[in-house]
C-alpha positions in Angstrom: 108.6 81.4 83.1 108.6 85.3 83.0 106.5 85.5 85.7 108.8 83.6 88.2 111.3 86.1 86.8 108.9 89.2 88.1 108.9 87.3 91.8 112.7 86.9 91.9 113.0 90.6 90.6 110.6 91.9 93.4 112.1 90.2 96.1 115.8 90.8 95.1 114.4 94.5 94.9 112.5 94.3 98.5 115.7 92.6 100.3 118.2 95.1 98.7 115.5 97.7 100.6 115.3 96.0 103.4 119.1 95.7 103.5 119.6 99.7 103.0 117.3 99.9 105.9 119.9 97.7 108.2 123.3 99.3 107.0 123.2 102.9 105.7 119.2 103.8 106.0 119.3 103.2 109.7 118.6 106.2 110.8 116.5 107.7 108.3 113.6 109.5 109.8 111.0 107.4 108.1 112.4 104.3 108.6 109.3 102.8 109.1 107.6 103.5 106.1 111.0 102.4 104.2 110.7 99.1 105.7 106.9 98.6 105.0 107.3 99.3 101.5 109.8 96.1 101.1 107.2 94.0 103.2 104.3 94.8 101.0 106.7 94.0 98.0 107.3 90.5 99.6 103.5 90.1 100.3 103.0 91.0 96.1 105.8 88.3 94.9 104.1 85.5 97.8 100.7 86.4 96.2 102.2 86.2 92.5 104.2 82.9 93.2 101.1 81.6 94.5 98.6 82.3 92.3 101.4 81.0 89.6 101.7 78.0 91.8 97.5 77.7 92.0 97.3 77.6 88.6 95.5 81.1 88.1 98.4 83.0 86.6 
């Protein structure tokens, strides 16, 4: 149970970056950087969510 609350707490977290990055972050100068953080946090809650899924966590 806690771990499903770790995946909803990384990807709330990743889409509230991702969200900064489409409003006020726009035109930040490492935009890019910004943006691939959030997308290595989604990769981290798919890999959690499945390995809870799988049986191995």
């Amino acid at each position: 149970m806690v771990l499903w609350l770790v995946v909803v707490a990384i990807v709330l977290s990743a889409s509230l970056i991702l969200g900064l990055t489409l409003g006020p972050l726009k035109t930040a100068a490492n935009i890019g950087v910004i943006r691939a953080f959030a997308f290595v946090q989604y990769a981290a809650a798919a890999l959690l969510a499945g390995a809870r899924l799988m049986g191995s966590a």
